[in-house]
Structure formats: structure tokens, C-alpha cells
N, C-alpha and C positions, 0 to 999 in steps of 0.2 A: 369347424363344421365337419360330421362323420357324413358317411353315408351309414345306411339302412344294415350293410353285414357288419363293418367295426362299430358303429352305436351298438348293436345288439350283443358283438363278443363282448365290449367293457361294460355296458350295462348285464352282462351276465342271465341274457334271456335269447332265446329262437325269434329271427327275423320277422315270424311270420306271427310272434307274439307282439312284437310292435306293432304290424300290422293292427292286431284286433284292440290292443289299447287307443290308438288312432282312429277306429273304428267305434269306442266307445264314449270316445273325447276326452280320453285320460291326458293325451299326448299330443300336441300338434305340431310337430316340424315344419319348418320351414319346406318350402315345395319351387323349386327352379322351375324360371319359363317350362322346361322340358318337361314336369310333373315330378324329378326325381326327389326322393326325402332329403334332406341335408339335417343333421342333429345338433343341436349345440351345446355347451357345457352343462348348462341349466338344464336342458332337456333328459341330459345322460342324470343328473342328480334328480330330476324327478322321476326315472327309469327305475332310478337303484332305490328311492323308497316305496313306489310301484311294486316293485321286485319282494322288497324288504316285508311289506304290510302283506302281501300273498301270501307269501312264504308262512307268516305270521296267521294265516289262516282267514285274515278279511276278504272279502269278495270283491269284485269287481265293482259293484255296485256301494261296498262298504268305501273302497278304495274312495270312487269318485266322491262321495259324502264328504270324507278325510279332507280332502284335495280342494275341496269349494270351500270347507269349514276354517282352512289354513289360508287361503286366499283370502277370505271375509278376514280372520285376525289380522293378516298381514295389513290388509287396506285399513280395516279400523285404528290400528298400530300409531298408522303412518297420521290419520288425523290429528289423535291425543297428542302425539307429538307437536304435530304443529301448532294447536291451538295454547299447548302448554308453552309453545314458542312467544305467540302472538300476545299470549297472558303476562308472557315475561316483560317485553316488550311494552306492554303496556304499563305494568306495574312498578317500571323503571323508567318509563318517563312523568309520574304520578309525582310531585313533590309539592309541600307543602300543606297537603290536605287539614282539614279538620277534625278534629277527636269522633273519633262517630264514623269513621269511615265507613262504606258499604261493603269493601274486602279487608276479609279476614286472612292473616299473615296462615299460608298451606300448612297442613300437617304436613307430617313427614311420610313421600311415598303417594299423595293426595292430592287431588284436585282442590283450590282453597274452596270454601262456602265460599256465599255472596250471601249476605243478610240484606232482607227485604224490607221497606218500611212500612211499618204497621197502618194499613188503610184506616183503623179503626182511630187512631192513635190521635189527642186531641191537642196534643204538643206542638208548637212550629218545630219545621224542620231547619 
């Protein structure tokens, strides 16, 4: 954990611009009973692309955009993953089925189909 002058030298910005990111809700440190900032690694790397995207000419406002759009992938990320877990999971304890299966063996890179049964369909299933 930094405080508020070394976060700022290794994040390579003016104190008082932490400040105003923390004021926009770019940044939220940690805060001691006492009120003081404490920064942590994570914080300093989202300082330095903070930093990085300004520099780069996005706004403040483009910034935060970035920042929620990168949070949304990351959590969306983290679902596919799991459900592609639970998929695995499932599909590995599946043995013996019948020709006709309702899953389709995944492409490559893919989530598999699931083939539905034709409501219309006048065949037993």
C-alpha cells in the first residue's frame, strides 16, 4: 500500500490529479479510519492506464467509459468460463446416451449447439 505522493510519483501523475480521478470515480483507494489514501498495486496499474489513455488523448469521461466497458468484459469473461466449466462437467458425466443426442460435440473456439426437438415433429422421441 502507497500513500497518495509515492502512488502518484510511480503512477507518473500530480498528487492532486489523483485527487480528481477519485473525484470522478476513475480510482478508489483504500481510506484508513483516519481518512488517509493508501493505493495498492492494482490501483497504481489502473493509474498507469488512466495515465496511458489521457496521454492518448481520451477524456475523462472516455476514460471512465473504457474502465466500466473493461470491468463488464472481465465479469462477462469470468461467467463463459464457468459455465464452459459446468458444461464440461456435465458432458463428462453423460455416458451411455442414445444416437440422437440433444448436444452437439463444440466446434473449435465454440460454445456447442444444443438441438431442440421439433414440437412439430410427429415421430416418438
Amino acid at each position: 500500500m502507497y500513500i497518495i505522493s509515492v502512488a502518484a510519483e510511480l503512477a507518473g501523475v500530480h498528487p492532486q490529479t489523483l485527487r480528481i480521478y477519485e473525484r470522478r470515480g476513475l480510482i478508489a483507494p483504500y481510506r484508513t479510519p483516519g481518512g488517509t489514501r493508501r493505493y495498492s498495486e492494482a490501483d497504481l496499474q489502473r493509474l498507469r492506464l488512466i495515465h496511458q489513455l489521457t496521454a492518448d488523448g481520451v477524456n475523462l469521461e472516455g476514460v471512465r467509459r473504457i474502465l466500466a466497458l473493461q470491468s463488464d468484459n472481465d465479469r462477462l469473461r469470468g461467467q463463459v468460463d464457468r459455465l464452459r466449466r459446468i458444461l464440461g462437467e456435465f458432458e463428462t458425466r453423460m455416458t451411455g446416451h442414445p444416437p440422437g443426442d440433444p448436444i452437439v460435440p463444440p466446434r473449435r473456439g465454440s460454445l456447442p449447439d444444443i438441438r431442440r426437438p421439433d414440437p412439430f415433429s410427429t415421430s416418438p422421441r
